[in-house]
C-alpha positions as CSV (number, residue, x, y, z in Angstrom):
1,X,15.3,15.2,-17.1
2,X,13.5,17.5,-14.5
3,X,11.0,16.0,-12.0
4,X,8.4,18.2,-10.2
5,X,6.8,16.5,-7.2
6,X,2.9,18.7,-6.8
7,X,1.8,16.7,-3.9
8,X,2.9,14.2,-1.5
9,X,0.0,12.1,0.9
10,X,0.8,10.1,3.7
11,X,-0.9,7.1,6.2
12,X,1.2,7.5,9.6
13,X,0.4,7.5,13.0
14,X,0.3,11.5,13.4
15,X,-2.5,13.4,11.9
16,X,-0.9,13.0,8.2
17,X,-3.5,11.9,5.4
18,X,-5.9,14.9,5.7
19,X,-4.1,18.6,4.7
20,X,-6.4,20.9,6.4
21,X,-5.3,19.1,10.2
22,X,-1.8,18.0,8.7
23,X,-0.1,17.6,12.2
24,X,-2.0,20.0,13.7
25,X,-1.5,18.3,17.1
26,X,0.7,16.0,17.7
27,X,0.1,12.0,19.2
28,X,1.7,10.8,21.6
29,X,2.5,7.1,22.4
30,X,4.2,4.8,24.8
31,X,5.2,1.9,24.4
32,X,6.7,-0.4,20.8
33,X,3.8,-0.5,18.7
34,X,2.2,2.4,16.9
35,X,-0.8,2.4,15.0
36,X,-1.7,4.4,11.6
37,X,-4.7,6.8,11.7
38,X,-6.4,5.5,8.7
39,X,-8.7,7.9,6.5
40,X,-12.4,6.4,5.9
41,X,-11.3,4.4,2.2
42,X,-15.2,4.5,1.0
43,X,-14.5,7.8,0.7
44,X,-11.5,7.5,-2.3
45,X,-11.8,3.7,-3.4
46,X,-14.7,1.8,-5.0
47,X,-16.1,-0.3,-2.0
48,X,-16.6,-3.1,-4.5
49,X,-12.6,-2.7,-4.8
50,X,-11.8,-2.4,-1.3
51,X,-13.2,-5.4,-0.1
52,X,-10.0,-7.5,-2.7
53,X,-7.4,-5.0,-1.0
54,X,-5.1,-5.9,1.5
55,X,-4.3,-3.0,4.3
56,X,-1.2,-1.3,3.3
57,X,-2.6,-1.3,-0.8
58,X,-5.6,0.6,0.8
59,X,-3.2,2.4,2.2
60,X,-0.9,3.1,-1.1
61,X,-4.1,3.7,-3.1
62,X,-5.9,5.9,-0.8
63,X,-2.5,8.0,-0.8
64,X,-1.7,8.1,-4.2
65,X,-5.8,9.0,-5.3
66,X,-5.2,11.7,-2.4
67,X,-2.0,12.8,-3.6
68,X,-3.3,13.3,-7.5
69,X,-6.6,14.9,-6.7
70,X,-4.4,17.6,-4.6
71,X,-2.0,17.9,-7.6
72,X,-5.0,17.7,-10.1
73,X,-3.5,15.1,-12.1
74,X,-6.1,13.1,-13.7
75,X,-3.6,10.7,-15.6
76,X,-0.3,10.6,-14.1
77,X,2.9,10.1,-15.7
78,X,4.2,8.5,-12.8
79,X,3.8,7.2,-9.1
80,X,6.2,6.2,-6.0
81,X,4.9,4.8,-3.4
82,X,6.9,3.4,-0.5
83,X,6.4,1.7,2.4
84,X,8.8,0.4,5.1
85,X,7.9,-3.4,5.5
86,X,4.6,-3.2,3.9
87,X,4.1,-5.8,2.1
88,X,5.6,-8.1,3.8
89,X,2.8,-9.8,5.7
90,X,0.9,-10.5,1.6
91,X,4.4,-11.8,0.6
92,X,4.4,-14.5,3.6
93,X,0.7,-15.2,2.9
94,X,1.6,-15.8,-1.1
95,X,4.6,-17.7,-0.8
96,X,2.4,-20.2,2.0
97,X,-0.2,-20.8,-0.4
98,X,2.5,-21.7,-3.3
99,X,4.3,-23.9,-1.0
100,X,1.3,-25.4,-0.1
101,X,0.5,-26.5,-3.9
102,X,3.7,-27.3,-4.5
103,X,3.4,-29.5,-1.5
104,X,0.1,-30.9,-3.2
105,X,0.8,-31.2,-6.8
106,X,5.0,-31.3,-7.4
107,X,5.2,-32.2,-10.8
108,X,2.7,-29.8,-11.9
109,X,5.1,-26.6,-10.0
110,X,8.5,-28.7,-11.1
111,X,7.9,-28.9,-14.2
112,X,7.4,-25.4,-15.4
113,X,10.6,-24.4,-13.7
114,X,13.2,-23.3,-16.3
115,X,16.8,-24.0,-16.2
116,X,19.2,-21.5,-17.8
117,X,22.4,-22.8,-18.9
């Protein structure tokens, strides 16, 4: 199997996203925290579409749409998109929400659990 890659995208802190300044001057930062220089998303995505999206599938999205249109892909075969912790943050908000019905309404959650011998 051969596998061509025709065009990468990325959200960082450093002038990334856009390929005509592609870290054409570098940021600087002190301290732990960095933030991303996000692209304007109204630009790529549907705004109706946005306003569902968390940040880092904005973020996945923006780059992939980005990363196609450079390639001029209009259907892809394939897509990788990675992230360090990314999700993370909508994982802890979905696993809240189901403990909080499970807190609410057990039977209902207990009993379409499954056992597997």
């Amino acid at each position: 199997m051969r596998i061509f890659i025709n065009a990468t995208s990325a959200i960082s802190p450093q002038l990334s996203y856009d390929s005509q300044s592609y870290l054409s001057e570098l940021k600087s930062y002190d301290g732990l925290c960095m933030n991303c220089i996000e692209p304007e998303y109204r630009a790529v995505i549907d705004p109706k579409l946005l306003r569902r999206m968390s940040r880092i599938i904005r973020m996945g999205v923006a780059t992939a749409m980005k990363s196609l249109d450079e390639a001029g892909i209009d259907k892809p075969g394939a897509l990788t998109i990675g992230t360090g912790l990314g999700c993370l943050a909508d994982t802890e908000n979905f696993c809240r929400r189901w403990s909080a019905r499970i807190r609410c309404y057990p039977q209902r959650h207990l009993s379409n659990l499954r056992t597997t011998p």
